[in-house]
N, C-alpha and C positions, 0 to 999 in steps of 0.2 A: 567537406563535412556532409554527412548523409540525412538527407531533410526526410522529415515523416510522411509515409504518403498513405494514401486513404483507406487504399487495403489492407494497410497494416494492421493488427490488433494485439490490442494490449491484456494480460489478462484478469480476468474482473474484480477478485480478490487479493490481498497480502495476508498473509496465515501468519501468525508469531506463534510461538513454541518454546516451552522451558527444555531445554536438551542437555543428554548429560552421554559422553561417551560410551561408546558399550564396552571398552576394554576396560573404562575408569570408571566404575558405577560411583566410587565415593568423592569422586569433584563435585566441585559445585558445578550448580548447571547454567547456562549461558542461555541467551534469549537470541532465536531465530529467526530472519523472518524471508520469507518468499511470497515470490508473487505467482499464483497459479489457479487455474478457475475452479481444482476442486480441493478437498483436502487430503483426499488418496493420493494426487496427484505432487503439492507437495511435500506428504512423507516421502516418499518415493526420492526426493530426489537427496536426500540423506540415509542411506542406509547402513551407514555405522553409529546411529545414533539412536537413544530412546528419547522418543519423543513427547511432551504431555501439552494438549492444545492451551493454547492462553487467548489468543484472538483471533477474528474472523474481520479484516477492516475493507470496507468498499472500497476498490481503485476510483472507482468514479462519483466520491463522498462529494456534495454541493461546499465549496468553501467560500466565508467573505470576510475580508481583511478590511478596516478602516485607521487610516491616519489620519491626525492631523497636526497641522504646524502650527503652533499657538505664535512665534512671531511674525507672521504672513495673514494669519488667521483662515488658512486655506484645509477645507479635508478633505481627501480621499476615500475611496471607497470601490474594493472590487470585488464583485460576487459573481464566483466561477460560474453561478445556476443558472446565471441569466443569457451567460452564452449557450447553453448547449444547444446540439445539432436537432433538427423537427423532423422526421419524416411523417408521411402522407401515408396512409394503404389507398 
């Protein structure tokens, strides 16, 4: 199994798209989405399709999820914000 390493980089956006075939202008159109850091970059990587933009979502959006167990009487709580990485200049 191939573990993430630090150099790696993810890209910073996911683009969603209403798309409709170009051979088949009259389908309904179908929802895309890619991850890419610009939006030229993912039209680009459809080019038999017309594309009409729908979203713009941050890869690296703050998330926090809480449970809890009402017979334990126990919650949880995790907020992706609070880990992120600090750098220094």
């Amino acid at each position: 199994m191939a573990e993430l390493q630090s150099t790696q980089t993810r890209p910073e956006f996911t683009w969603l798209f209403l798309a409709t075939p170009k051979h088949y202008p009259e389908c309904a159109p179908v929802v895309i989405r890619f991850d890419a850091d610009t939006e030229s970059s993912a039209r680009a990587a459809f080019p038999g399709w017309e594309l009409v933009f729908a979203a713009k979502i941050r890869a690296q959006a703050p998330c926090r999820v809480s449970f809890f167990d009402y017979s334990t009487r126990r919650g949880w709580e995790f907020d992706s914000a609070a880990s992120q990485e600090v750098r220094h200049a």
